[in-house]
Every structure is written in C-alpha cells, then in structure tokens.
C-alpha positions as CSV (number, residue, x, y, z in Angstrom):
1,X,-52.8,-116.6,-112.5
2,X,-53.7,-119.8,-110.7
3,X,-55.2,-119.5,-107.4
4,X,-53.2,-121.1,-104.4
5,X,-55.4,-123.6,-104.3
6,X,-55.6,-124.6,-107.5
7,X,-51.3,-125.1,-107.0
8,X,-51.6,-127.0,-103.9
9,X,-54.1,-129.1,-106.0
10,X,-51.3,-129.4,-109.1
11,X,-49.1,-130.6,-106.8
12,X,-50.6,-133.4,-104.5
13,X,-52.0,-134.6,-108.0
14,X,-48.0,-134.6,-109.9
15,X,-47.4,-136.4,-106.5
16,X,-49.8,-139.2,-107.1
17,X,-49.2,-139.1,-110.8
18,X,-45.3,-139.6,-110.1
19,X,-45.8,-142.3,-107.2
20,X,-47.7,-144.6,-109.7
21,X,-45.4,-144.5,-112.5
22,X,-42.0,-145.2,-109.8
23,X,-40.7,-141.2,-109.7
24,X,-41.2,-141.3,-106.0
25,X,-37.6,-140.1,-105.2
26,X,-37.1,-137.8,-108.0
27,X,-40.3,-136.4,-107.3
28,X,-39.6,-135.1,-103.9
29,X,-36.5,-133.8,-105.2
30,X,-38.4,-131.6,-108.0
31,X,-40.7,-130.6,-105.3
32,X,-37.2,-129.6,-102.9
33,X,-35.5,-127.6,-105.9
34,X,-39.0,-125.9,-106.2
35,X,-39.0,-124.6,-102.7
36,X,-35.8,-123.6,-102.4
37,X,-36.2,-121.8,-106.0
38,X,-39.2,-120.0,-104.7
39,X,-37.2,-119.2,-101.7
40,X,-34.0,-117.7,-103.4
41,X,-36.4,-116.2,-105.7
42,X,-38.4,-114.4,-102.3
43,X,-34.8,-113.1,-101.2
44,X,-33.6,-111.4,-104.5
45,X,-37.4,-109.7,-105.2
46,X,-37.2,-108.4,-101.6
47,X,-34.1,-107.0,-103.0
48,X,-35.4,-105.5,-105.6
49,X,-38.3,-103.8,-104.3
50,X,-41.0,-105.4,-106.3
51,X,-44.9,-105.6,-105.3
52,X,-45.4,-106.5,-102.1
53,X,-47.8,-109.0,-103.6
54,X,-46.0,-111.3,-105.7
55,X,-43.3,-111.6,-102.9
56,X,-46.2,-113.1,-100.9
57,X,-47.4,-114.9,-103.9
58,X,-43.9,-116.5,-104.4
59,X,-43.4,-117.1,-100.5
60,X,-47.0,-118.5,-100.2
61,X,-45.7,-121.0,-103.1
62,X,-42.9,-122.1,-101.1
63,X,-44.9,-122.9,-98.1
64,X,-47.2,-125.0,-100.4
65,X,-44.3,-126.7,-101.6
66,X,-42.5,-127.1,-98.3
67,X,-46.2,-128.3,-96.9
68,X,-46.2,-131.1,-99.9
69,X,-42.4,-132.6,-99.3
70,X,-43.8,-133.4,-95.8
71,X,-47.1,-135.2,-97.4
72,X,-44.3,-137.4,-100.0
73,X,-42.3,-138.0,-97.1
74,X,-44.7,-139.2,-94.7
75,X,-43.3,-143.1,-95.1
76,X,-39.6,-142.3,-95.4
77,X,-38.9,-142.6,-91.3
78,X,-39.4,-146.6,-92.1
79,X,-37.2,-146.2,-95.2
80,X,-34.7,-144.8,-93.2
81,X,-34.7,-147.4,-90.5
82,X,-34.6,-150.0,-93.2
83,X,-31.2,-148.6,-94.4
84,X,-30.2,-148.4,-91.1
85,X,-30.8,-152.2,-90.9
86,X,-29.1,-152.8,-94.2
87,X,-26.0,-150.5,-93.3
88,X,-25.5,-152.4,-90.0
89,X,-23.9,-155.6,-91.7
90,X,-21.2,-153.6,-94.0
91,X,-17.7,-155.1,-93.1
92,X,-16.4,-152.1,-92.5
93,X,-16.2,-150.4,-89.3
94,X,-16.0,-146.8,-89.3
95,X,-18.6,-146.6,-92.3
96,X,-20.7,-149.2,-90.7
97,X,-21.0,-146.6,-87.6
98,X,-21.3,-143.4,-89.3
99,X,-23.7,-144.4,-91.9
100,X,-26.5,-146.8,-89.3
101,X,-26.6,-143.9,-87.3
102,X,-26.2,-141.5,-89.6
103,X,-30.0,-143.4,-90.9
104,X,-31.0,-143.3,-87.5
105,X,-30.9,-139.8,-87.5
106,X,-33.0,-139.4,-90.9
107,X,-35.5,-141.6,-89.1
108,X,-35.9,-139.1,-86.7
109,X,-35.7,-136.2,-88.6
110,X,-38.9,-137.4,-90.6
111,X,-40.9,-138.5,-87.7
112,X,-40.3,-135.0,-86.5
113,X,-41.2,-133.6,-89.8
114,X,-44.6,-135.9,-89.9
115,X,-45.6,-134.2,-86.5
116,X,-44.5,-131.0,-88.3
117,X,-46.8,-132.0,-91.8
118,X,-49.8,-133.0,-88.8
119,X,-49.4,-129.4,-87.2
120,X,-49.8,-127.3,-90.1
121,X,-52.3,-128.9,-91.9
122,X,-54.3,-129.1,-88.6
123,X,-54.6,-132.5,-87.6
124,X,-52.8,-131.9,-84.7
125,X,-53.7,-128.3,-82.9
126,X,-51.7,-126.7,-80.3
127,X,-48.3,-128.2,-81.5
128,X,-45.3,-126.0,-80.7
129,X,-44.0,-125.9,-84.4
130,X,-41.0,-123.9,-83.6
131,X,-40.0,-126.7,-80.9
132,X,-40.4,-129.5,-83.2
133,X,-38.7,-127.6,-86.0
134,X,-35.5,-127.1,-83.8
135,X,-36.0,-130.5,-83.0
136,X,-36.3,-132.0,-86.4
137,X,-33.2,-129.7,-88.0
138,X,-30.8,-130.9,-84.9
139,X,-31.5,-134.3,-85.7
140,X,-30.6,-133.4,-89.7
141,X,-27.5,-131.8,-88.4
142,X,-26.0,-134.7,-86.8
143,X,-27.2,-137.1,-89.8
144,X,-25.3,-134.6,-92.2
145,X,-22.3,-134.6,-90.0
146,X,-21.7,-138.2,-89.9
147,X,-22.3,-137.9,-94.1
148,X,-19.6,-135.8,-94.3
149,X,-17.5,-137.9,-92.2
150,X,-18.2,-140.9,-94.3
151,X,-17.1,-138.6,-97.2
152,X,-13.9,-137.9,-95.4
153,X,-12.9,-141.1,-94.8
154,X,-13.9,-142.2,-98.1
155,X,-11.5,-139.7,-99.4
156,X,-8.4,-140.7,-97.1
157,X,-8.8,-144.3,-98.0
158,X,-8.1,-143.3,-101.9
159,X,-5.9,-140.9,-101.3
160,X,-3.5,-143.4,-99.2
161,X,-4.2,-146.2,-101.9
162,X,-3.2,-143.5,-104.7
163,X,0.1,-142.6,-102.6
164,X,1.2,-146.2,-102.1
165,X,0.1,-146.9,-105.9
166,X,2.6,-143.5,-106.6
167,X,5.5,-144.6,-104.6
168,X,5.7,-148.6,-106.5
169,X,3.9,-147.9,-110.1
170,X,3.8,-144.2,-110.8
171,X,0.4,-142.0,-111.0
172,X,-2.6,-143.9,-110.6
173,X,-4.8,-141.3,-111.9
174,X,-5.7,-141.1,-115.7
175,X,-6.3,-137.4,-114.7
176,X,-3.6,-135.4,-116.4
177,X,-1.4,-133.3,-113.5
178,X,-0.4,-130.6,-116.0
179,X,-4.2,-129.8,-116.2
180,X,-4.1,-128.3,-113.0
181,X,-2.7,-125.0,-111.5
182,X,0.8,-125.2,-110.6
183,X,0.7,-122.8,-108.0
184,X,-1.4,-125.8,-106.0
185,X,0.5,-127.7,-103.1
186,X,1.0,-131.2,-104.2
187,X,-1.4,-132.7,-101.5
188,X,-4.3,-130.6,-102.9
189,X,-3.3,-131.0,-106.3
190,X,-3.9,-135.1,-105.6
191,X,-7.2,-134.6,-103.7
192,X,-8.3,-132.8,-106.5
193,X,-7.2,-135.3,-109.4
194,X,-8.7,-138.4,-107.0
195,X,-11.9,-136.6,-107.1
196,X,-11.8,-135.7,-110.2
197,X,-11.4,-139.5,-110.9
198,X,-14.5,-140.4,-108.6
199,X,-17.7,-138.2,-109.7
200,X,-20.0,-140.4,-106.9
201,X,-17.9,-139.1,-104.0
202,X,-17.4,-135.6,-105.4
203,X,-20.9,-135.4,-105.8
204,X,-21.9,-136.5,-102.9
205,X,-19.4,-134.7,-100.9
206,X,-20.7,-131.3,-102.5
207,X,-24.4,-132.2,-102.1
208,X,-23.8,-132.7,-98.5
209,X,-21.8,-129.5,-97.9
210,X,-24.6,-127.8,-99.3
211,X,-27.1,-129.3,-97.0
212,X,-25.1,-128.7,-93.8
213,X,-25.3,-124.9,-94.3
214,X,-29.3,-125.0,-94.1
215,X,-30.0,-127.0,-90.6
216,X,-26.8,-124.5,-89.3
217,X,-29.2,-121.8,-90.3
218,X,-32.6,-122.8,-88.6
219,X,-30.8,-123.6,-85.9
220,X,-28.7,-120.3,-85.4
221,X,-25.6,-121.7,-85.0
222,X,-24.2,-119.9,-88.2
223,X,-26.9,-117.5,-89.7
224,X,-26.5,-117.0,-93.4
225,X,-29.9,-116.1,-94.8
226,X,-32.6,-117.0,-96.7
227,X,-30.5,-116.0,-100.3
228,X,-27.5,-118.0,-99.2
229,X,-29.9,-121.0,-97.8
230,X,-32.0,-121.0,-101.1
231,X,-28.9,-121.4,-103.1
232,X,-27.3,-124.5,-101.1
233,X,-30.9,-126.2,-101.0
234,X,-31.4,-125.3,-105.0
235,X,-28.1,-126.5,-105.8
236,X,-27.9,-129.5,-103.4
237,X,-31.6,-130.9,-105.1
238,X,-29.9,-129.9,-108.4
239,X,-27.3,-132.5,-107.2
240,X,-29.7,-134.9,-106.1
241,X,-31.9,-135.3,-109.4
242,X,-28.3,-135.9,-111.0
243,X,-27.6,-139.0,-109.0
244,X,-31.2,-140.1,-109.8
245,X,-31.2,-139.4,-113.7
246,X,-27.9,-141.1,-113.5
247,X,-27.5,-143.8,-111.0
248,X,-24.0,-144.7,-111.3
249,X,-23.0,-141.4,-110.0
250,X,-24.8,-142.2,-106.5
251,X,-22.0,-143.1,-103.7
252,X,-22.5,-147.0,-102.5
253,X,-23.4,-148.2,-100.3
C-alpha cells in the first residue's frame, strides 16, 4: 500500500497534469467525488467494525483530498467575482440579483477556504480553523440558497408558459402524460413532465439540493451525518462531472 505521502504526491501531480491539458474544472470535481467517497466509505466501515486502521487510512485519504481541492481552488475567489461581473448585466431582474450575489458569496467562500488551505498546511499558524470553517460554510449556505431560488423561478417561468401554451394550443410537452402515475395531482404531474423536458434545470436543481444538506450540517442547523453528507457530496460531484462531460446539460447563464 502506498504511503500517505506518496498519495498526496499522486495527487498535486494529476492536479498539474490536468491543469496543463484544460481539465481544470473536472479535475476538482474528481478530486470532490473522491473525498466524499472516502468519507461515505469512513461511515459504513465504522459501521461495520472493521480495523481501526484502515478507517484511519481511509479518513487520512479524505483529509488529503479535502487538503488538495483547497490547493485547485486557490484562484477561483477571482473566478467567482468575474461571474459576478458577467451576471450583473443579464436583463433580467430577479436572476440578475440572485445569481451576482449568489457569486459574491462563492467569492467569499473560497477566500475563506484559501485561509483555511494556509492554516492547515502551516503557512499561517495560530488560525482558528473551526471559526473560519463556520465562516466559510455560512457563506456557502447563502450562495446555495439563492441557487435554488434561481432554480425556483426558473421553474415557475416554464411552468406558467406551459399553462398558457395548454389553455390556446394543447400540451406543450413531447413528454407523454400517460407515462406517469395517475394517482399524481395534475400540478405535480406538469412539474414533473416540464422537468422532464429540461435535463439542465433538473440537474441543476438536484445537484444543488444535494449541496445545501452539507453546509446545513457543518453548521448544525440540521445535523444529518457523515453517511448522509458523503452521499449528497458523492452524488452532487457525480452531477457535476455530468454537466462537464456533457456541456449542454449545464443551466445558462
């Protein structure tokens, strides 16, 4: 078995590796689904008694991996404040607002988490850790938040343009009714069929409500546990490497 250091040294190596030939963003989203892998993975071997060794083997992996998303992500704050500028101009109000400060947010959240990446690896000593953990989850709270607003409202604008389509033309949906339950009220039954019809926003719309479960748990506002926080941060990368594998399924802008 590979030493620890020989993984960190794996790993900062894939990231350079993956930075030079343009796999910057699916790289940190391998290196996300690997964490909280090694994390669901912890939770169910605590479960099943194993060696106390290899759960410390497999949690000592995650901290590596959580340690090396921090060193990929050390430029993203500007990233995020260019979107921000970007997202500023878009006609339209209520996303305009929930999506420039929804960037604002994610800037903050990774300047936090560079002062985080600075503690650990000892360039900064003395740094209350737990503070600027709280600190940095908070501020990926809020950014989710407004996400799943813009997902709302994204939602309500097709399902009013379906219901006026419905009341001149007929369906608007190629989606066939019949295909779904019948025990379904007729509202959900549409929301279902309008997502069904519009994979970026169903996507998006999941990955996010995976997310939002995992600064809720840091944070203590609603505890659910490492197995329950591995699974939404395993499935929610899952999600992400989707969108990047197959870029017409990211939600734009």
């Amino acid at each position: 078995m590979k030493s620890l250091a020989d993984l960190r040294s794996a790993l900062t190596l894939t990231y350079c590796q993956d930075c030079g030939t343009g796999g910057f963003l699916l790289n940190i989203s391998v290196h996300r689904a690997g964490q909280y892998t090694c994390m669901l993975l912890g939770y169910t071997l605590q479960r099943s008694k194993v060696s106390t060794e290899l759960i410390r083997t497999v949690g000592d992996l995650e901290a590596h991996l959580s340690i090396t998303r921090k060193l990929i992500r050390l430029g993203n704050s500007v990233d995020a404040l260019q979107a921000a500028k970007r997202s500023i101009h878009l006609s339209d109000s209520v996303l305009r607002l929930c999506l420039t400060i929804s960037h604002l947010n994610r800037a903050m959240y990774f300047a936090c988490d560079n002062v985080l990446w600075a503690g650990k690896t000892g360039l900064v000593s003395k740094l209350d850790q737990k503070k600027w953990s709280q600190r940095s989850f908070r501020y990926y709270l809020f950014a989710l938040i407004l996400n799943l607003t813009r997902d709302l409202y994204e939602l309500g604008l097709l399902l009013d343009s379906e219901t006026r389509y419905q009341s001149t033309k007929g369906p608007l949906s190629p989606a066939d009714p019949s295909s779904l339950p019948v025990w379904l009220p007729g509202r959900l039954r549409q929301i279902l069929m309008v997502l069904h019809n519009n994979p970026p926003l169903l996507l998006d719309l999941l990955k996010n409500s995976c997310d939002v479960f995992i600064p809720l748990d840091r944070l203590g506002i609603y505890p659910t546990g490492p197995g329950f926080v591995g699974t939404c941060g395993l499935v929610s990368s899952v999600l992400s490497i989707i969108t990047m594998v197959q870029p017409w399924l990211k939600l734009k802008p």
